[in-house]
N, C-alpha and C positions, 0 to 999 in steps of 0.2 A: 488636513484630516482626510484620512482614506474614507469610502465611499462602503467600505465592507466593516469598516469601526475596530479595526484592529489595535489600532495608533493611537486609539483611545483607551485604552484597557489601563485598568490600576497597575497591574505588575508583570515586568519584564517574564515571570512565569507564565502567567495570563497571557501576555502575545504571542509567546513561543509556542505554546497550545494550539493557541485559534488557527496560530499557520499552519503547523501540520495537518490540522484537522480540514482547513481549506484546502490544501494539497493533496492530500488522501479523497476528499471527492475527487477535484481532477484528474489524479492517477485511476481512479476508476469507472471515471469516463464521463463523469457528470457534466453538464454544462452549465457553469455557474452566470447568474446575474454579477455586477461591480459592487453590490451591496451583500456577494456571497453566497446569495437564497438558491439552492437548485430549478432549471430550467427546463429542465430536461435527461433522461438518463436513467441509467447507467447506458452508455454506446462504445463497448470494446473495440469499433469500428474508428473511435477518433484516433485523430496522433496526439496527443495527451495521454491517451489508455497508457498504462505500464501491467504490466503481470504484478510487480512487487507493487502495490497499491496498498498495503497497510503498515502501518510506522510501529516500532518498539523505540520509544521516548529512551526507555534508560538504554538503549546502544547509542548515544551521541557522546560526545565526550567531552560536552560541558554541558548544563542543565540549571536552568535559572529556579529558584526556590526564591519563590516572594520577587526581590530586586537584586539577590544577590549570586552568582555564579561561582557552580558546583561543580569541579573534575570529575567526571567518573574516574576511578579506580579500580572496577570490577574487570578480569583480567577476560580476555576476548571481545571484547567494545569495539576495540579498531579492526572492523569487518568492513569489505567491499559493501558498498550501496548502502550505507548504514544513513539512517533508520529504519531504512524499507526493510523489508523482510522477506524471507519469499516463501511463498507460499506451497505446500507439498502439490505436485501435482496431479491431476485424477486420474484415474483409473481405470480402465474399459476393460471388461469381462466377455468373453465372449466365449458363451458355450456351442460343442463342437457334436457331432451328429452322433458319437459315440457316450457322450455325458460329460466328458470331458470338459476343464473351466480353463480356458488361456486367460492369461492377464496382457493387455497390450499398456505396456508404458507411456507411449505416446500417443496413441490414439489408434486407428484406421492405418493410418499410414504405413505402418509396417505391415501389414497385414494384404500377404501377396498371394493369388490364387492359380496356380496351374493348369 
């Protein structure tokens, strides 16, 4: 028996859940106890952190229901990093001395001053 109670779960659904869901903290930075409970976090500083840190269950391409295993069939499923997802990135605005609104994609970084 694991220590986090996965392996005890009624239904092959019911595990496949708990992991993602225990994975999706670590992808976003938490640091979990072996029984699962958060320790600490969110720390985008760790090497666990990932950017794609939240799961879409139906992009996998089989999916347990109860104890029994489901093909997805839904046409675009088989994506790079699937289940993760990724996330749109933000946005930085920056108003300029004229009123002007730039938008930087990336952040600061491109943002070069003569």
């Amino acid at each position: 028996m694991a220590a986090n109670g996965i392996s005890t779960l009624a239904t092959k659904q019911a595990r496949q859940k708990a992991k993602l869901d225990l994975a999706e903290s670590k992808r976003r930075g938490f640091t979990l106890a072996a029984d699962g409970a958060v320790i600490s976090g969110p720390d985008t500083t760790k090497a666990f952190y990932r950017d794609r840190n939240e799961y879409n269950i139906n992009s996998l391409p089989t999916q347990y229901v109860g104890n029994a295993a489901v093909k997805n069939t839904e046409p675009g499923t088989m994506q790079t990093g699937r289940p993760w997802i990724a996330l749109p990135r933000p946005q930085y605005l920056m108003i300029l001395e004229n009123g002007d609104v730039q938008t930087l994609e990336t952040g600061f970084d491109d943002f070069v001053t003569e």
